[in-house]
Every structure is written in structure tokens, then in C-alpha cells.
C-alpha positions as CSV (number, residue, x, y, z in Angstrom):
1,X,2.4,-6.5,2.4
2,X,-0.6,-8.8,2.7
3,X,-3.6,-7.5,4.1
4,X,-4.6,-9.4,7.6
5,X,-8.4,-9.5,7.9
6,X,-9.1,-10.4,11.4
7,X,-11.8,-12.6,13.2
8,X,-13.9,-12.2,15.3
9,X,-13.4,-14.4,18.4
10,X,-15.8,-15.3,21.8
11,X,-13.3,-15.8,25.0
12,X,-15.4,-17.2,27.9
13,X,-13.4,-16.4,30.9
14,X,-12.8,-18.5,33.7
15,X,-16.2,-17.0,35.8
16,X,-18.1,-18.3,32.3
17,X,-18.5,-14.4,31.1
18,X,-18.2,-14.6,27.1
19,X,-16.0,-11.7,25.7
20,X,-16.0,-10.7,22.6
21,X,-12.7,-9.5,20.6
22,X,-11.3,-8.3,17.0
23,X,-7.7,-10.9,16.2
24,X,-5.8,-8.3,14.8
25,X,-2.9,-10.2,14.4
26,X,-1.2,-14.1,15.0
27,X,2.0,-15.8,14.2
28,X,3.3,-18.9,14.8
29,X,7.6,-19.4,16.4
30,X,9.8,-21.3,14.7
31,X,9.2,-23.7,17.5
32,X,5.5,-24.4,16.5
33,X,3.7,-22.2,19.3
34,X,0.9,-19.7,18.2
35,X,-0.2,-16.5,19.8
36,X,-3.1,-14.2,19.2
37,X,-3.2,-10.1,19.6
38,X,-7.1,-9.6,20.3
39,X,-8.8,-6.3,20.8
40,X,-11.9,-6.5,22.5
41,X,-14.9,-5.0,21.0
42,X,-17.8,-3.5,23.5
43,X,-21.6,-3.3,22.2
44,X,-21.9,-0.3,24.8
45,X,-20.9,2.9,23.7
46,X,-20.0,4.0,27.2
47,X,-17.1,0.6,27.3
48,X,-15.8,2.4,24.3
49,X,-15.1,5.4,26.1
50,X,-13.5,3.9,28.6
51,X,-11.6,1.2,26.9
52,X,-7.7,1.7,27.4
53,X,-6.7,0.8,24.3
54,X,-5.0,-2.6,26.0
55,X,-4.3,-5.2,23.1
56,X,-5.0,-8.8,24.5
57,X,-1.2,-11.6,23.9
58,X,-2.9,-15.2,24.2
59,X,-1.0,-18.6,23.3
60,X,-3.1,-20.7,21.1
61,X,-3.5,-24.7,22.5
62,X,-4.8,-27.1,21.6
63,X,-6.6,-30.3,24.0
64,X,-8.3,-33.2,23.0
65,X,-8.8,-31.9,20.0
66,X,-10.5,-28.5,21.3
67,X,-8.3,-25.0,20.4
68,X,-8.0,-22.6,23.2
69,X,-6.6,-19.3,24.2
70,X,-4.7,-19.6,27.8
71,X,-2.7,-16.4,29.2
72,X,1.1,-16.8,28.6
73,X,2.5,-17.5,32.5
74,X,6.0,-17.2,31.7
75,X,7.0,-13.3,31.8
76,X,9.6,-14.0,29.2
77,X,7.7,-15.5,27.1
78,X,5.1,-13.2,27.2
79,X,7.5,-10.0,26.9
80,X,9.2,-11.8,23.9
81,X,5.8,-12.8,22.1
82,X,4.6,-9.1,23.0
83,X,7.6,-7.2,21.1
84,X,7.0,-9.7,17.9
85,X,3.4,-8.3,18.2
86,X,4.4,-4.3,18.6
87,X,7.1,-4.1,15.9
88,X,4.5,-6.2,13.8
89,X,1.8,-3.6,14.7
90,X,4.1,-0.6,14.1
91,X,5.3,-1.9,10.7
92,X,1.7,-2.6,9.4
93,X,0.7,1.3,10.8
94,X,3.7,2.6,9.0
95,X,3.3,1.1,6.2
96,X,-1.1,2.2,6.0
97,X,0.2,5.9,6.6
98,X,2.8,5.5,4.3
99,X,0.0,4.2,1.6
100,X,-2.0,7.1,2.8
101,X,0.3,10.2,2.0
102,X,1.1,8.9,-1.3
């Protein structure tokens, strides 16, 4: 399995706040869409406490030439484009432990 080094990528929110996050993961549908799985990362130890562990599903678009990351409105979409992510995610963390113990 190929090891996926991710990026780090700013998200400025609709209120102009930048974000900053870890891509830990992206694929692209057989129907040309792309998604991102993003993890934030917090510069305050005290946000690390309290993080919740929430992995961030964003659709990748593109505008006038600009790329962007937009929520994904449609609940089946987004439920589909989640499970990709988490049996992705599981496989990869399977497959690291399994490395591990050998």
C-alpha cells in the first residue's frame, strides 16, 4: 500500500476565520468529483484537549480557475463519500498495526 503524506491546508470559513487542517486522505468518483478528509490541527494545547476527534468530508471545486473546498449539501452524497472515507481509513489503520506486530 502506498504511503499518503498529507498537506497541510488553510480553510477560511465563511466569517473570514482561517483554519488550519492535516488532508489525511482524497479520492476522486468515477464520476470526476473529488473530496477531501481534513483533520484540523490547533496551535493551543488546550484545543487539543478538547478536540473531538471529528474528521472534516469536503468536495473539492473548482471556479474560474480558483479550487475550493464547499460542504457536501446533499445527505446522500455526503453519507456515501463519508463511508469511502471510513473503510479507506480502517483499511490504512489495519494495515499500520498489522506492519506493527510483525
Amino acid at each position: 500500500m502506498d504511503e499518503f503524506i498529507g498537506d497541510i491546508v488553510s480553510v477560511v470559513d465563511d466569517d473570514g476565520v482561517e483554519h488550519i487542517f492535516e488532508e489525511i486522505d482524497r479520492i476522486e468518483t468515477e464520476d470526476g468529483n473529488r473530496y477531501v478528509a481534513l483533520l484540523p490541527i490547533y496551535d493551543d494545547a488546550a484545543e487539543i484537549l478538547d478536540d473531538d476527534g471529528d474528521v472534516f468530508i469536503l468536495k473539492v471545486t473548482e471556479e474560474n480557475g480558483e479550487t475550493y473546498l464547499a460542504q457536501i449539501e446533499d445527505k446522500k452524497e455526503f453519507n456515501e463519500i463519508g463511508n469511502i472515507f471510513e473503510d479507506r481509513l480502517i483499511e490504512k489503520y489495519e494495515a499500520e498495526a498489522k506492519e506493527d506486530n510483525e
